[in-house]
C-alpha positions as CSV (number, residue, x, y, z in Angstrom):
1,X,0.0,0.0,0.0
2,X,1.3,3.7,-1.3
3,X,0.3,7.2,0.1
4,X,-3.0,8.5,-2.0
5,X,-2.5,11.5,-4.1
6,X,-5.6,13.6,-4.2
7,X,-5.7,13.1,-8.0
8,X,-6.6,9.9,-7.7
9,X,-8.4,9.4,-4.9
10,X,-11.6,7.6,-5.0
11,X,-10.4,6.7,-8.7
12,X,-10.4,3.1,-10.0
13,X,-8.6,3.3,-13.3
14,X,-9.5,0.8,-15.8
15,X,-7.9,-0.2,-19.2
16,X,-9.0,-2.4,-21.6
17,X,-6.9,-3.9,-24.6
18,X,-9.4,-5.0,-27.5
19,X,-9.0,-8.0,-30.1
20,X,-11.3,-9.9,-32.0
21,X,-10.7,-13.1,-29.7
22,X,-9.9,-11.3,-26.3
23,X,-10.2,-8.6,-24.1
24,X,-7.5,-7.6,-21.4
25,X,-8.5,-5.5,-18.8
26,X,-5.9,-3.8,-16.6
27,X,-7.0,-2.0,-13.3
28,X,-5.5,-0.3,-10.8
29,X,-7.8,0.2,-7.1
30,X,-6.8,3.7,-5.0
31,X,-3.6,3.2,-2.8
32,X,-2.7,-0.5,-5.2
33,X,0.7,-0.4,-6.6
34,X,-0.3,-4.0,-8.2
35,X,-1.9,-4.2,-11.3
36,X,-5.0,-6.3,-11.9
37,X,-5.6,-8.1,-14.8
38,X,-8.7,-10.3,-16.3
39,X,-9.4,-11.8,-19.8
40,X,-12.6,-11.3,-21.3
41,X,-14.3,-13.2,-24.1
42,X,-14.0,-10.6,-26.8
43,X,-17.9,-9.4,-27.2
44,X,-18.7,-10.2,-23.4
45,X,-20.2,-7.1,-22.1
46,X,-22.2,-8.8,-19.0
47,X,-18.7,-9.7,-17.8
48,X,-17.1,-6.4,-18.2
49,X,-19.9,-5.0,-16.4
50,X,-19.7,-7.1,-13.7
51,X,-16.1,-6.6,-13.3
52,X,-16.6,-2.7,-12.9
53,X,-19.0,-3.5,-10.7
54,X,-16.8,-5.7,-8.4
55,X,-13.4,-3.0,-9.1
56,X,-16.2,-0.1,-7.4
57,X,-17.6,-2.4,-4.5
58,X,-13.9,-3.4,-3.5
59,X,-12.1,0.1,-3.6
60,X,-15.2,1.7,-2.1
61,X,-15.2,-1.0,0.6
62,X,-11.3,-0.3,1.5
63,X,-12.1,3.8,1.2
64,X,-15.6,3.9,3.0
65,X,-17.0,6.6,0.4
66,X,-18.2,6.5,-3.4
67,X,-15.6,6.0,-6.1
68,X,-15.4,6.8,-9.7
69,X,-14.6,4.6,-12.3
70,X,-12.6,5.6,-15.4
71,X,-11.6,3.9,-18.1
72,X,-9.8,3.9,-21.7
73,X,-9.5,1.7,-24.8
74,X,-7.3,2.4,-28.4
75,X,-10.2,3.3,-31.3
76,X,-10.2,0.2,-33.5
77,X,-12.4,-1.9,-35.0
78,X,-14.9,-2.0,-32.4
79,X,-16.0,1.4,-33.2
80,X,-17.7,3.6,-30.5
81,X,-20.1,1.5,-29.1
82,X,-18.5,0.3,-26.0
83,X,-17.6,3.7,-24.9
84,X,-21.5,4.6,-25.0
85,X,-22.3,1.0,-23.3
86,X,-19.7,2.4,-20.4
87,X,-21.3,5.6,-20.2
88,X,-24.6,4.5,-19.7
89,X,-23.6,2.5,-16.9
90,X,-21.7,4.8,-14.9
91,X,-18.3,5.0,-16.2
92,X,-16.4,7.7,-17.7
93,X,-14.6,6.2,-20.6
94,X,-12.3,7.9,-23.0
95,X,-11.3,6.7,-26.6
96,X,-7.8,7.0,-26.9
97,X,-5.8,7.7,-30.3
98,X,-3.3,4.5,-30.5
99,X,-0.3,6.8,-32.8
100,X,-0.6,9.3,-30.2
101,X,0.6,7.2,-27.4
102,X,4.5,7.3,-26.3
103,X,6.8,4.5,-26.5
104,X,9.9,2.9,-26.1
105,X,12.3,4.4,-28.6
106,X,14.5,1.3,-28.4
107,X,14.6,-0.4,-31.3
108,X,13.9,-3.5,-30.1
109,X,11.0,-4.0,-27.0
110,X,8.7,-6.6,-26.1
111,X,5.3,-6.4,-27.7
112,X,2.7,-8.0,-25.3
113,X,-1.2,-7.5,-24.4
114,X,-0.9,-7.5,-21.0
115,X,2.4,-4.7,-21.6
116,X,0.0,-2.6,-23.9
117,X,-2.6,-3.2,-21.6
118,X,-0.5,-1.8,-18.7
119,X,1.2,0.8,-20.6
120,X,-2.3,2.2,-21.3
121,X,-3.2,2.2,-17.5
122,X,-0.1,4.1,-17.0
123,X,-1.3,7.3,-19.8
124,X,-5.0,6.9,-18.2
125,X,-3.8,8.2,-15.1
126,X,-1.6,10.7,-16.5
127,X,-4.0,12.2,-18.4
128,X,-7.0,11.9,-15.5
129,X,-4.6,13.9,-13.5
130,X,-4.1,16.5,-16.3
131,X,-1.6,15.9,-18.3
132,X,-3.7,16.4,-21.9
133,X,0.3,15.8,-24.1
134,X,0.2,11.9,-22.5
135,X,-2.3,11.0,-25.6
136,X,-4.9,12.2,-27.6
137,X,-8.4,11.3,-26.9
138,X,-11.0,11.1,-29.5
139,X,-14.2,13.3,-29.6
140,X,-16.5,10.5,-30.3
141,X,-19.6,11.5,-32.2
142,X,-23.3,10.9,-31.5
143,X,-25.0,7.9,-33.0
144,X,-26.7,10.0,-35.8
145,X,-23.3,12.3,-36.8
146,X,-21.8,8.8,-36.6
147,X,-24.7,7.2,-39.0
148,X,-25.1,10.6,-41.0
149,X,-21.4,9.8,-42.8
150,X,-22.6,6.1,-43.7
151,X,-24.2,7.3,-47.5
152,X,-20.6,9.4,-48.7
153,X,-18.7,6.4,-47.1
154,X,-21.2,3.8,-48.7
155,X,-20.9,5.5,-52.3
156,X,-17.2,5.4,-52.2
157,X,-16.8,2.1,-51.9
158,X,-19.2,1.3,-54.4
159,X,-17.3,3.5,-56.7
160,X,-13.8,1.7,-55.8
161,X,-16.2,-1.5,-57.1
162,X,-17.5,-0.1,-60.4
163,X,-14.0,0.8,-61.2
164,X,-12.8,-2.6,-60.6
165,X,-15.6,-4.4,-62.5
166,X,-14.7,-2.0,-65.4
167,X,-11.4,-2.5,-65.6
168,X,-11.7,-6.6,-65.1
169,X,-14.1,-6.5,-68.2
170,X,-11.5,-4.3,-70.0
171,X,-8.9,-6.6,-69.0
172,X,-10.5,-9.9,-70.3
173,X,-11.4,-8.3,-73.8
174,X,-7.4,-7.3,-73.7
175,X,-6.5,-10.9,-73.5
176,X,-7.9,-11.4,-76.6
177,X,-6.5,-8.0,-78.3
178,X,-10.1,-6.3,-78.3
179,X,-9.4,-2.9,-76.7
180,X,-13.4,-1.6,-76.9
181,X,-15.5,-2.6,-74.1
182,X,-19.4,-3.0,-75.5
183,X,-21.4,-0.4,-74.1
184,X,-24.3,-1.2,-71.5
185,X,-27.0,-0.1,-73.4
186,X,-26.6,-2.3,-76.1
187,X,-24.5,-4.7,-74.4
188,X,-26.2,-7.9,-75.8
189,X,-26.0,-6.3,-79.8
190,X,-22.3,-5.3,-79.4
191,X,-20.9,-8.3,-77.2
192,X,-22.3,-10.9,-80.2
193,X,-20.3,-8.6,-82.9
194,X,-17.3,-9.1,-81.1
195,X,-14.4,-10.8,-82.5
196,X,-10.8,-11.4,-81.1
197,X,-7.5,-10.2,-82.6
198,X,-7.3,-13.7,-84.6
199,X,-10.9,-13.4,-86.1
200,X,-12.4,-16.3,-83.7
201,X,-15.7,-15.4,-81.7
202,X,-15.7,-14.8,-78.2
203,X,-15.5,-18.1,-76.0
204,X,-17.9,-19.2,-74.1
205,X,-16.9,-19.4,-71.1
206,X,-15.4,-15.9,-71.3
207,X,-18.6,-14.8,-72.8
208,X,-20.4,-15.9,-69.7
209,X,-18.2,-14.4,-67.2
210,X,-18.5,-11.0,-69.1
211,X,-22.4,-11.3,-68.7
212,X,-22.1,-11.7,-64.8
213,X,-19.8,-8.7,-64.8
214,X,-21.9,-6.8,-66.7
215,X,-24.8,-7.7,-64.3
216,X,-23.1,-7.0,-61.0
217,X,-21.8,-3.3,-63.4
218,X,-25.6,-3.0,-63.8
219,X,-26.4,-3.4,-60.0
220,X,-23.5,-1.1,-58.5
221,X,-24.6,1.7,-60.7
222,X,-28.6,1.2,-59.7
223,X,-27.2,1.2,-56.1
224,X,-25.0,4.5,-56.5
225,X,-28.0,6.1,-58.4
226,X,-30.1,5.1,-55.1
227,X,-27.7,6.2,-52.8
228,X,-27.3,9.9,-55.0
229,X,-31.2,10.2,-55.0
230,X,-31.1,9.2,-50.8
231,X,-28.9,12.2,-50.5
232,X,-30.7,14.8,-52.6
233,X,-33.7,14.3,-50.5
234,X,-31.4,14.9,-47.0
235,X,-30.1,17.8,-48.1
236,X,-33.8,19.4,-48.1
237,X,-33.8,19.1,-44.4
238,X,-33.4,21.9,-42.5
239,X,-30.2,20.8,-40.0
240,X,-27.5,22.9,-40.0
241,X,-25.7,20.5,-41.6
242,X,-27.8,20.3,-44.5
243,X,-27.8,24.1,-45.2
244,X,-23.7,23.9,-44.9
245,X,-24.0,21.2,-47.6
246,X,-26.6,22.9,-49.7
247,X,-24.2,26.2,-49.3
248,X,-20.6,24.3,-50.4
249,X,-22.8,23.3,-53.1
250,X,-23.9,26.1,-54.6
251,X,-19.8,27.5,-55.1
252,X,-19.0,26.7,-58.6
253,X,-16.3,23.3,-59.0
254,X,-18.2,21.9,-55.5
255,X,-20.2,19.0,-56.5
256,X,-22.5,17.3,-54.2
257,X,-20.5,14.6,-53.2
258,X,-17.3,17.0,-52.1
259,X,-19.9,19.2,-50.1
260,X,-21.1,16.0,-48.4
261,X,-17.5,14.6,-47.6
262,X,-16.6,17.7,-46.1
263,X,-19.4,18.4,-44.0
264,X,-20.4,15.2,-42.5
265,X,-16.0,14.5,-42.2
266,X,-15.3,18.2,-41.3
267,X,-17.8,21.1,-41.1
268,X,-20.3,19.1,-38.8
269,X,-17.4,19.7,-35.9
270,X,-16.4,23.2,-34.2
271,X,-13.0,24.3,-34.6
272,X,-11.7,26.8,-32.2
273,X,-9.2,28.4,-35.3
274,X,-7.5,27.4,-38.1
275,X,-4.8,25.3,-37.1
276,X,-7.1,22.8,-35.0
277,X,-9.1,22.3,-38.2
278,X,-6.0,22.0,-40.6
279,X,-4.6,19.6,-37.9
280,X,-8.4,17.5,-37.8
281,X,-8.2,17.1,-41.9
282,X,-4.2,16.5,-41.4
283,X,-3.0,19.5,-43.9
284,X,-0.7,21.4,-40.6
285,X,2.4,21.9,-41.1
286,X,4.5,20.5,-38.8
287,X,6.7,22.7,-36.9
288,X,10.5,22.3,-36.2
289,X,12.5,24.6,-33.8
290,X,16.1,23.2,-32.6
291,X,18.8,26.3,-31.6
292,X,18.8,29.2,-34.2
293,X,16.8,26.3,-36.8
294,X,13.0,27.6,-37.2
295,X,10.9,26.4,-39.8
296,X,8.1,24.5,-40.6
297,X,8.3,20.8,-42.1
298,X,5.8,18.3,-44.1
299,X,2.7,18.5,-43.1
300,X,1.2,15.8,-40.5
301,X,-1.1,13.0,-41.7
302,X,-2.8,12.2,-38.4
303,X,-6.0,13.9,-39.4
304,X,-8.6,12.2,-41.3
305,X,-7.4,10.9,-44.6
306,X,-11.1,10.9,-46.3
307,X,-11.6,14.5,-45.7
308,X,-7.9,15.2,-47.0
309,X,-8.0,13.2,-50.3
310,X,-11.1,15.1,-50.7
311,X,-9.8,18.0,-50.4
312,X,-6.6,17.9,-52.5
313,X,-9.2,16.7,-55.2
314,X,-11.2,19.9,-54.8
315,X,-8.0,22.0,-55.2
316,X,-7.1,20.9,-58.4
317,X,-10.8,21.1,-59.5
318,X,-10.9,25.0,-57.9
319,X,-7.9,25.5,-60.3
320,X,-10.0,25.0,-63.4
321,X,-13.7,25.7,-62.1
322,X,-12.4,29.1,-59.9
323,X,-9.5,30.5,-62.3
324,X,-10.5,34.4,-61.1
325,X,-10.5,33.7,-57.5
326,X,-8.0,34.7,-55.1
327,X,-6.8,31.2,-54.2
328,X,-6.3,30.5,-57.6
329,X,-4.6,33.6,-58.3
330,X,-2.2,32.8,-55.6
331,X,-1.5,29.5,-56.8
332,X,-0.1,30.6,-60.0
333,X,1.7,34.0,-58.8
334,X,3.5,31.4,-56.7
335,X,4.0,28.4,-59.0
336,X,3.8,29.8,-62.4
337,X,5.4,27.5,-64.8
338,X,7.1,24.9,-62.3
339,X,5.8,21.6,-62.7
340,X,6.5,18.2,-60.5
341,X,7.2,18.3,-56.5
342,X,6.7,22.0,-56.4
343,X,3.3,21.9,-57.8
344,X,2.8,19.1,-55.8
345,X,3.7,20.7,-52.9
346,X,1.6,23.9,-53.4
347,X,-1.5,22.2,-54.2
348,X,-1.4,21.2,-50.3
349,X,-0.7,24.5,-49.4
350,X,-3.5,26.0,-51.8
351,X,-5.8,23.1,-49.9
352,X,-5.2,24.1,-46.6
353,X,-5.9,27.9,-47.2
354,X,-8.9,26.8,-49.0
355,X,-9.9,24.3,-46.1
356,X,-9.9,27.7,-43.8
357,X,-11.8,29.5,-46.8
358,X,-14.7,27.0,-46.6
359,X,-14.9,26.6,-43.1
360,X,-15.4,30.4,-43.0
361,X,-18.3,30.4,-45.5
362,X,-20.4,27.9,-44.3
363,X,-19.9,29.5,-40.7
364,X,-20.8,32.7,-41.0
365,X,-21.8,33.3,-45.1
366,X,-18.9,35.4,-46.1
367,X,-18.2,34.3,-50.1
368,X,-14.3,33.8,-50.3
369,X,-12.7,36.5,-52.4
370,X,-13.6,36.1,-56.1
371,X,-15.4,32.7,-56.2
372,X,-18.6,32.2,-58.6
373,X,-21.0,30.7,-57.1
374,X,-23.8,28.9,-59.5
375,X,-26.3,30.3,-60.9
């Protein structure tokens, strides 16, 4: 038994290492040097609840007044459903960025559950007594912010699928040197006129695989068109976040699907200034100071890599859709005819002022400097 610090007094600190099979949960009573661990069937809430329940009786026997339990877990593929779970029972729990967390620097070190388990007890209790540089803890977002970014996400990935169904039909007619793929209209018409490079007709085999790509083509599109249509009717609603996505829209070069990505990733947050939301989308700088060196270096990726492809995209587009704007006009007084890394380079920086630009517009109406918007 140790002397208890008033910081953690009536505390029961509780950490809980997630995998698909297992869960390790580390926890540490008031005025316990030792550590306390117990494996959970991966999934087994009851159990987890019972064992905060045990962890609050003991400490609160030993104390003789009501203690707190707080607890942690790295975000992962379990989403954010057990933090709400732990809420709604009485527990404050904390989602914890796993990159952000310190470690060894030694280029070898052991790599164990219960060590990752225990090193995340030890940055709980840092950060419960106040140190906020220990880690970085996630703002989790309700259940229908959460759910709201489901269509974007959704239509994405159904994208990423009709390109590869594409270019798989492309790349069987290659095999046998026809570089035309038939169209879908007249798919049946054009895919019988067919003839390899050698003047054979198609095989049949290949002829039937071609048909069941051309079917699953079909029903990715149908499903994209659904998910478009889905969308239009949302954005009629009269959230806040509707109107910032109905306003992104309206700027000339900002399609639908860009004002959507950004304000269900980005815009349906508040940002206290500009470099908290260039550090969310991942497009800050990162600074470097050592002696009389002052500068800043590549910019860091930990934000969120949707939002950031989206926005580098959006650049380029605001190039040719916004040629008389500001941005634009600072783009090419900086780049002029360079081409390569240093385009490269200043597209990011063009991205990030136009991050800020956007951010402004849909938060208080002021039109950045020279943009059109649509008519």
């Amino acid at each position: 038994m140790s002397t208890v610090s008033t910081a953690t007094a009536g505390v029961v600190y509780l950490a809980l290492e997630l995998s698909r099979s297992t869960w390790l949960a580390a926890a540490r009573l008031p005025g316990v040097e030792r550590t306390a661990l117990r494996k959970i069937e991966a999934g087994d809430t009851a159990s987890l609840l019972a064992l905060v329940t045990r962890l609050r009786k003991r400490a609160q026997t030993q104390l003789g007044c009501p203690v707190d339990v707080v607890c942690c877990f790295e975000a992962g593929r379990d989403g954010f459903w057990l933090h709400r779970l732990l809420l709604a029972n009485g527990v404050a729990s904390h989602v914890v960025e796993p990159t952000s967390i310190l470690v060894s620097r030694r280029a070898r070190r052991a790599k164990t559950d219960r060590l990752d388990a225990e090193g995340l007890l030890r940055v709980l209790a840092a950060f419960h007594r106040g140190d906020r540089q220990v880690c970085s803890v996630l703002r989790v977002p309700s259940p229908a912010e959460e759910d709201a970014k489901r269509p974007h996400r959704e239509r994405e990935h159904l994208v990423q699928e009709r390109v590869r169904i594409e270019n798989r039909i492309e790349a069987l007619l290659f095999t046998q040197g026809i570089r035309k793929r038939p169209s879908l209209r007249t798919w049946d018409k054009d895919l019988t006129s067919l003839r390899t490079a050698d003047g054979r007709d198609l095989p049949p085999n290949l002829r039937a695989e071609l048909d069941r790509l051309r079917r699953r083509l079909v029903l990715t599109l149908e499903l994209i068109r659904e998910i478009e249509a889905e969308r239009a009717d949302a954005a009629a609603a009269p959230e806040e976040v509707c109107q910032k996505t109905a306003a992104l829209a309206r700027i000339r070069g900002v399609g639908e699907n860009f004002a959507a990505v950004l304000t269900r990733e980005v815009f349906y947050r508040r940002f206290d200034n500009r470099r908290q939301l260039g550090s969310y989308v991942g497009v800050a700088p990162m600074p470097y100071q050592s002696g009389a060196m002052n500068r800043d270096r590549r910019i860091g990726r930990a934000g969120n890599p949707r939002a950031r492809k989206t926005l580098i995209q959006l650049a380029w587009l605001w190039l040719r859709y916004q040629p008389g704007s500001a941005l634009a006009s600072w783009f090419r007084e900086r780049v002029g005819v360079l081409a390569g890394r240093t385009r490269r380079i200043a597209i990011v920086a063009m991205a990030r002022k136009l991050l800020v630009a956007l951010w402004r517009y849909v938060e208080t109406g002021v039109v950045p400097e020279g943009v059109e918007l649509k008519v």
